[in-house]
C-alpha positions in Angstrom: -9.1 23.7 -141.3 -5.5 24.5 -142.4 -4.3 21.6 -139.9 -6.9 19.3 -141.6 -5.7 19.9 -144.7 -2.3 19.3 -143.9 -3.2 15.8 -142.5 -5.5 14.9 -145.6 -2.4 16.0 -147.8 -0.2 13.6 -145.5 -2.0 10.9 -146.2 -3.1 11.3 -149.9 1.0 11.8 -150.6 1.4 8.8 -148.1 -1.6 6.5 -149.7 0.1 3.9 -150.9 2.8 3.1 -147.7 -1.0 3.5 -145.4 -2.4 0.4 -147.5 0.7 -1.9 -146.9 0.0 -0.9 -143.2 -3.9 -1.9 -144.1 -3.6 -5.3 -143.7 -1.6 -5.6 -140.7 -3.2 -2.9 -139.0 -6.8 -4.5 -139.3 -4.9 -7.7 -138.0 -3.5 -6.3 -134.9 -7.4 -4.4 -134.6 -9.1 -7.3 -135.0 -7.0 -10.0 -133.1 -5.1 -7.9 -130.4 -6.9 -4.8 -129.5 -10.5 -5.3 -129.6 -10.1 -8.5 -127.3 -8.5 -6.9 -125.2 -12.5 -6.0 -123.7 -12.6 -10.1 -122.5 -10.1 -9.1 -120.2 -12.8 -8.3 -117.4 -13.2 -12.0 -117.6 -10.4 -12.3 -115.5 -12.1 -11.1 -112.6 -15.1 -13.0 -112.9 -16.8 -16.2 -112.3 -17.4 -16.6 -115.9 -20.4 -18.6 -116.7 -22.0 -19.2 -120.5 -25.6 -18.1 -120.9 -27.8 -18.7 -123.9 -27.7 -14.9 -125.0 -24.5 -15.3 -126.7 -20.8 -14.6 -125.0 -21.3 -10.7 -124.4 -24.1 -11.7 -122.3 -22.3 -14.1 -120.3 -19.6 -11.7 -119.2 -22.2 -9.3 -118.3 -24.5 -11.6 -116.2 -21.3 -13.5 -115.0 -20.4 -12.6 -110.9 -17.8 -10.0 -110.1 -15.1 -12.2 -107.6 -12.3 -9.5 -107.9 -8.8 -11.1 -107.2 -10.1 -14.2 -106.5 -9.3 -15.9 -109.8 -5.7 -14.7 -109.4 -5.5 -16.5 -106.2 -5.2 -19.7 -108.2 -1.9 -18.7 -109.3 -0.5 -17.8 -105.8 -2.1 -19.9 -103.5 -0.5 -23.6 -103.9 2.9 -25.1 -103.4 3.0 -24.9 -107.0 3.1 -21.3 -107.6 6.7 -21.1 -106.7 7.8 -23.9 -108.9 6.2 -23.2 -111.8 7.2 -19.6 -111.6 10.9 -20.3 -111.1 10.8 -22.8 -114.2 9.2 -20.2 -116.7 11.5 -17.6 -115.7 15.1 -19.4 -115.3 14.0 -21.6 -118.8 13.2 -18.5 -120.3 16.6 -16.8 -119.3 18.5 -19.7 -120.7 16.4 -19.8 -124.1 17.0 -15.8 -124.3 21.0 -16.4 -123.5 22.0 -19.1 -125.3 19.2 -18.3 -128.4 21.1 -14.7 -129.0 24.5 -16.3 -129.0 23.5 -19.7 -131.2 21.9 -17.3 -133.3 24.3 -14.7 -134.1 26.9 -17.3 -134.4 25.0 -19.1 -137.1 24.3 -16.4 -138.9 28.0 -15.2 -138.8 29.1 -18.7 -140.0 26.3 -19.0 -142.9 27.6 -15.1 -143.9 31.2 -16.6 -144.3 30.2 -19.4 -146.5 31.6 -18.6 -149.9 29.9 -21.7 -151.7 26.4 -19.9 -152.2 24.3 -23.1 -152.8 25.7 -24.7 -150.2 24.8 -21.8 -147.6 21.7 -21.9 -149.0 21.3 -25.8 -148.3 22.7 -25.1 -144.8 20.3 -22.8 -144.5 17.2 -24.5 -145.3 18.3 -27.6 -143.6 18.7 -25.5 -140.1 15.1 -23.4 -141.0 13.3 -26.4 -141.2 12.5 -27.5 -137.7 11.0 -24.1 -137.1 7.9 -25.3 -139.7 7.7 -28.7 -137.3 4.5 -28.8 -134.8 5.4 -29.5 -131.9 3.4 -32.8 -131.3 5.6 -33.7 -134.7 8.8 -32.9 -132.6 7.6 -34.4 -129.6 7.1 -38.2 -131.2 11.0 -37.2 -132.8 12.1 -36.6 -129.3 10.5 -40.4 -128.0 12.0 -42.1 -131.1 15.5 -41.3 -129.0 14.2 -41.3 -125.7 11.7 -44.4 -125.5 12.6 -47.0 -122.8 12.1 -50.1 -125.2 12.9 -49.0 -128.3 14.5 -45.4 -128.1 17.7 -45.0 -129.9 19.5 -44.2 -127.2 18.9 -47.0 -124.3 19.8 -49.4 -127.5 23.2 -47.0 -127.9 23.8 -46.8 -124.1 24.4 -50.7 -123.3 27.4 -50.1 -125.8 28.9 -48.0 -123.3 28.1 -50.2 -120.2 25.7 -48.4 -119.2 22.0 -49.7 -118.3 19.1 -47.9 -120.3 17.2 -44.6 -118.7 13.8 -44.5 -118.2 13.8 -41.1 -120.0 10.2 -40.4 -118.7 10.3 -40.8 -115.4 13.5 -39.5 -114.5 13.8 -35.6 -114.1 17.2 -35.4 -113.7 18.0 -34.8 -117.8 15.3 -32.6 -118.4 16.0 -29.8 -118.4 19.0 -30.3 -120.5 16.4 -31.9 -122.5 14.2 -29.0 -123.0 16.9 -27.1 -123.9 18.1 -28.4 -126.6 14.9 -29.5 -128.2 14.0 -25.9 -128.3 17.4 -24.6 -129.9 17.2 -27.1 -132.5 14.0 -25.6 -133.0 13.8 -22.5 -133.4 18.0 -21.5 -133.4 17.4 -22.0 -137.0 14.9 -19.3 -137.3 16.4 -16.9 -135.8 19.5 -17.1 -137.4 17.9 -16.2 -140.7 16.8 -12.9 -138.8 20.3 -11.9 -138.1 21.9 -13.3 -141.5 19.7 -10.7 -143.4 21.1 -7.6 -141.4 24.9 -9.3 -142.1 24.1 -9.1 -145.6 22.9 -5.9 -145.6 26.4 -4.1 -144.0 28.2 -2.1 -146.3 30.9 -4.5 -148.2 33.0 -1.4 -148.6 33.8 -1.7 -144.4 35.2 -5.1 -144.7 37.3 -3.8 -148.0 38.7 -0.9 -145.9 39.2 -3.2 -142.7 40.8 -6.0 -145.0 43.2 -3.0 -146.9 44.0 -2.0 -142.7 44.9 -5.6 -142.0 42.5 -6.6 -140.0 41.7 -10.2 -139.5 38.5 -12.0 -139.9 37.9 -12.1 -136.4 38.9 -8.2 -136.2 36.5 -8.1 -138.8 33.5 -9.6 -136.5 34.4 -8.0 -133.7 34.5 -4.1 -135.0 31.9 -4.5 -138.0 29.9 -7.1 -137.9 28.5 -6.9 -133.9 28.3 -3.3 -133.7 26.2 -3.1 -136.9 24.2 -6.0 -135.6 23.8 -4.6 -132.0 20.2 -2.6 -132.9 19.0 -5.6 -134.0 20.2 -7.5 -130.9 18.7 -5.4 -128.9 15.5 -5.1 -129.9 14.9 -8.7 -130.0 16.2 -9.5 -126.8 13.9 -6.6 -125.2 10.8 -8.2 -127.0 11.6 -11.7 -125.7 12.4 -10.2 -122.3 8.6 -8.9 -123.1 7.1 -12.5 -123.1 9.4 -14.4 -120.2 6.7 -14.8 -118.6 5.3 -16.8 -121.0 6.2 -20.3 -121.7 6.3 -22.0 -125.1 3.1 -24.6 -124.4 3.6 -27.4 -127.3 7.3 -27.4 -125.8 6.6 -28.3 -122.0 3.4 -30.5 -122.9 4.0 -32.6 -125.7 8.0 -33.3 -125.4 7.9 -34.2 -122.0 4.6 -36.1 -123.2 2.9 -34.7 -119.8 4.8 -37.0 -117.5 4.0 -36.7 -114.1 7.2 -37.3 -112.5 8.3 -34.6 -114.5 6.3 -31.8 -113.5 8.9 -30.9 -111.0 11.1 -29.3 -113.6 9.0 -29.5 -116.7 5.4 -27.8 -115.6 5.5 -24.1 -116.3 2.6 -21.2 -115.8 0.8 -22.2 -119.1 0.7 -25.9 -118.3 -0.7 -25.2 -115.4 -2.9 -23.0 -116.0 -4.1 -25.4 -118.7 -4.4 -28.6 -116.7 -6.0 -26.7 -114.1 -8.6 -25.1 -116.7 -8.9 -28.7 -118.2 -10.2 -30.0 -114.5 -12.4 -27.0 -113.3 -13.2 -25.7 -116.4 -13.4 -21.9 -115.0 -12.0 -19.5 -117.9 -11.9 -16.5 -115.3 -8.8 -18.5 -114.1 -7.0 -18.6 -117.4 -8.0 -15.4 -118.5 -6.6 -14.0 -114.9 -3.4 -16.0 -115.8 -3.1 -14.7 -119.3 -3.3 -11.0 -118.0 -1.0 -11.5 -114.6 1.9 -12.7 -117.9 0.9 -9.7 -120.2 1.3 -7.0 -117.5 4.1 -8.3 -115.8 5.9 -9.1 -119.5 4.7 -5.0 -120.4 6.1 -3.9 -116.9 9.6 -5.8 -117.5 10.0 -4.7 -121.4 9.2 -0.5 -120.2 12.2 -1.2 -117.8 14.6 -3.0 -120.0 13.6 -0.5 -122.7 14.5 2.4 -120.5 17.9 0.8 -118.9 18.5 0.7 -122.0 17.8 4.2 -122.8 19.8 5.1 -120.4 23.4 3.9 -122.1 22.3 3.9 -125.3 19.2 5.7 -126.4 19.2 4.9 -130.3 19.4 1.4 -129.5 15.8 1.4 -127.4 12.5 0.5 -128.8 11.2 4.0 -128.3 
């Protein structure tokens, strides 16, 4: 009794901080946890029966592995693997660095409405769809009327079919998705500048410390938590590919498949054509437990050299 007092007491003093959680606790409940149950899906032949969609995964036939096979068992499985991994790598890499950068720059922008226009001007792509960003990306890249094959004869050069040659690509993709979403996450890392103590800058200025002195002993070590745990929770999804990105910029070329098709386009153009869920569902799971197997060992080599900096 005297422990369930206690927690009662906990929570009636805490009240108010447990219904700011409310919301965001029934959202996770609702949309992340309780469907968790579909994933039995993933190894089954699902098929819908009149009874409603509990009844279908209950009457559906067990096939074990078999939808996971679909993953493995092509030429393709190697390809798409390496692209979702090595694009994912370079859009971790060069995200943290562009990002931190920006939001170092922004911070030393003393003109406040114009770091404020900089800042809204950079934040803005983030709110674009991607189908929106897509038709931006053929307005430079169409064959007949793309800004760049009319820029290119300038140059003496002859004009690119943009869509059917792979060899730009994935330079392509790269920087579409930077400009995208580089933006973003600066805005993530500008708030923690602006929350460092002024009084460490004072000190380091009094010292004589330059501005890149400055950067380099205050600025990255106070924004190294931060770093960190957003790098371990993209490491968490590098399995996962960003889908608008690979389908609707390349405009699902075919002769770009080769360095633009990545597990979710797959999986989707392969659902699209045999319509079996147990197949998607099976590659939605395969990324979830690898992307919880890789974040458990990034969180704990981290651990290892610096344990306040871990998730937990």
């Amino acid at each position: 009794m005297n422990r369930i007092g206690a927690f009662l007491k906990d929570v009636k003093q805490s009240r108010v901080l447990l219904l700011m959680a409310l919301p965001a606790t029934l959202w996770f409940l609702f949309f992340s946890y309780l469907p968790m149950a579909g994933m039995v899906i993933a190894f089954k032949q699902y098929r819908y029966s009149r009874d409603g969609f509990w009844a279908s995964i209950v009457e559906s036939k067990w096939v074990g592995l078999q939808n996971f096979k679909f993953l493995f068992s092509t030429n393709d499985a190697y390809i798409i693997t390496r692209n979702t991994l090595l694009y994912n790598i370079v859009f971790i890499i060069a995200g943290l660095v562009l990002s931190v950068g920006l939001a170092i720059v922004l911070s030393e922008i003393t003109n406040k409405k114009l770091a404020k226009l900089y800042q809204t001007g950079m934040f803005l792509p983030y709110f674009l769809s991607w189908v929106i960003v897509g038709y931006f990306v053929f307005s430079f890249l169409s064959v007949d009327k793309g800004m760049l094959n009319h820029i290119l004869p300038w140059f003496g050069v002859d004009p690119i079919r943009w869509y059917n040659d792979k060899t730009y690509w994935p330079l392509i993709i790269i920087l579409v998705y930077l400009w995208k979403s580089v933006g973003y996450s600066s805005v993530v890392y500008l708030a923690a500048i602006m929350g460092i103590d002024k009084s460490l800058y004072e000190a380091a200025m009094i010292d004589g410390a330059s501005k890149w002195q400055q950067i380099k002993n205050i600025t990255f070590p106070m924004l190294k938590p931060l770093m960190t745990i957003l790098t371990l929770l993209a490491i968490g999804r590098i399995f996962y590919a960003d889908f608008g990105l690979f389908l609707q910029v390349p405009r699902d070329s075919g002769t770009l498949y080769s360095v633009t098709n990545v597990i979710d386009t797959y999986v989707y153009r392969g659902l699209k054509s045999t319509g079996e869920i147990g197949m998607s569902t099976a590659a939605g799971l395969y990324q979830s437990v690898i992307g919880f197997i890789l974040v458990m060992t990034s969180n704990y080599i981290v651990r290892k050299f610096d344990k306040d900096n871990a998730l937990f």
